[in-house]
C-alpha positions in Angstrom: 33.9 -9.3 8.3 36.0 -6.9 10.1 38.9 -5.0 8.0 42.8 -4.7 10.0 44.3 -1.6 9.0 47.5 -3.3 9.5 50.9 -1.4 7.8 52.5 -2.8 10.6 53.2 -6.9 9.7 53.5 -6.9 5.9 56.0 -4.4 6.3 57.8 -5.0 9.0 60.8 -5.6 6.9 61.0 -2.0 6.3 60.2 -0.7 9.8 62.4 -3.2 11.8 65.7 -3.6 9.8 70.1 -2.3 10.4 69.9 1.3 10.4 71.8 3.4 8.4 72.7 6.1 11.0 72.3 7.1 14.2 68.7 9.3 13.9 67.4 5.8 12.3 68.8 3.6 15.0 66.8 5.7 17.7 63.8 5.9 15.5 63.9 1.9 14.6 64.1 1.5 19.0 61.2 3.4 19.6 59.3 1.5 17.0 60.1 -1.8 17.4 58.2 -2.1 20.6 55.0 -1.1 18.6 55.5 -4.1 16.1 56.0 -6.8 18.9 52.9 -5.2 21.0 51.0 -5.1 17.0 51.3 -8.5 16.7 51.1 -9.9 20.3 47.6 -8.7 20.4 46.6 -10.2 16.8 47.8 -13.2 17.7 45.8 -13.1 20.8 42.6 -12.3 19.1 42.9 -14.1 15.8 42.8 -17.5 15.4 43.4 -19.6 11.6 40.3 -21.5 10.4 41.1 -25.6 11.7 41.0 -26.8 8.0 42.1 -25.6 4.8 40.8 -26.1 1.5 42.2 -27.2 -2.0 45.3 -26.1 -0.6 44.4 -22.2 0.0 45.7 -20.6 3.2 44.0 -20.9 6.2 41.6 -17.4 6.8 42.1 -15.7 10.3 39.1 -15.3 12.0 38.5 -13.0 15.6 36.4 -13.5 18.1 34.3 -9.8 19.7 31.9 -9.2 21.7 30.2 -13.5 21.5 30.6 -12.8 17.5 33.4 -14.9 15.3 34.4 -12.7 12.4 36.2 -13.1 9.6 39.8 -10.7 9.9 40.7 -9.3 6.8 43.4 -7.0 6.1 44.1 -3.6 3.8 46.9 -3.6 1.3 48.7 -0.3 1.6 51.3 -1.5 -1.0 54.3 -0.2 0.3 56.6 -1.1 -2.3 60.8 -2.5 -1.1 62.6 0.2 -2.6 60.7 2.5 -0.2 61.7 0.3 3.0 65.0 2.5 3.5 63.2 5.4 4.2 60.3 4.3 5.9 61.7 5.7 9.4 62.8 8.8 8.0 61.9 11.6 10.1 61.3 14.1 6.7 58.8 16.1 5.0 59.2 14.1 2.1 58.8 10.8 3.4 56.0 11.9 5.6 53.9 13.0 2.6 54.9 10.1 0.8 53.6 7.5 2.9 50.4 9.6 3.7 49.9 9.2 0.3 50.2 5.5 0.4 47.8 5.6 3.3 45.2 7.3 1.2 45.1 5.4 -1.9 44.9 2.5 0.0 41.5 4.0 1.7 40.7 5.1 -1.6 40.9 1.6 -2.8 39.0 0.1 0.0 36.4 1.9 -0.5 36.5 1.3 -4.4 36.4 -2.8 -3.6 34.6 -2.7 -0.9 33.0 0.2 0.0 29.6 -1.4 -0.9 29.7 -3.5 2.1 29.7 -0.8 4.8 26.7 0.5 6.3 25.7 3.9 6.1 27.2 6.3 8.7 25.8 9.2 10.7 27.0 12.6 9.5 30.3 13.0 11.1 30.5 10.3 12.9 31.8 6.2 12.9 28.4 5.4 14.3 25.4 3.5 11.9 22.3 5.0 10.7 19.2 3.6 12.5 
């Protein structure tokens, strides 16, 4: 299973949307471009299971390096009321969505955290 740390198309409501001003209206154009390049190369690499079952939706699955995995994605619960102010260039709504960031890490590794392997001090690479 490999995990998409993807903020990017849940929420692209709140990234890509009429802006209020002008600040936002530059901000939004220099984003948008990431979106569109975001999920270009998702759905490139990802492809739906052919069947469903009992009705559940379809699981995207990615194919690296000869393996098939199964894609999975992290919540990072950004809820609407925050949308607004996602591209605001502020302190505030820096630390605020830094904050979302890490309790969604936090909770990955809560749910799931059991399923990684064992890193090398300091670094992303496995233990022997």
């Amino acid at each position: 299973t490999l995990y998409l740390l993807d903020v990017l198309r849940d929420y692209k409501a709140g990234f890509i949307r009429q802006p209020r001003h002008l600040i936002e209206a530059w901000s939004i154009e220099i984003f948008a471009p990431t979106v569109a390049l975001a999920e270009r190369i998702l759905e490139r690499h990802a492809k739906k299971d052919s069947a469903s079952s009992k009705g559940k939706p379809r699981k995207l699955r990615v194919h690296v390096n000869g393996k098939n995995y199964k894609l999975k994605t992290v919540d990072f619960n950004i809820k609407k009321v925050d949308y607004g102010t996602l591209m605001e260039w502020s302190h505030s709504s820096m630390v605020r969505l830094w904050k979302i960031g890490y309790e969604a890490g936090e909770r990955f590794v809560d749910e799931r955290g059991h399923r990684l392997p064992d890193r090398q001090p300091y670094s992303a690479m496995p233990k022997d």
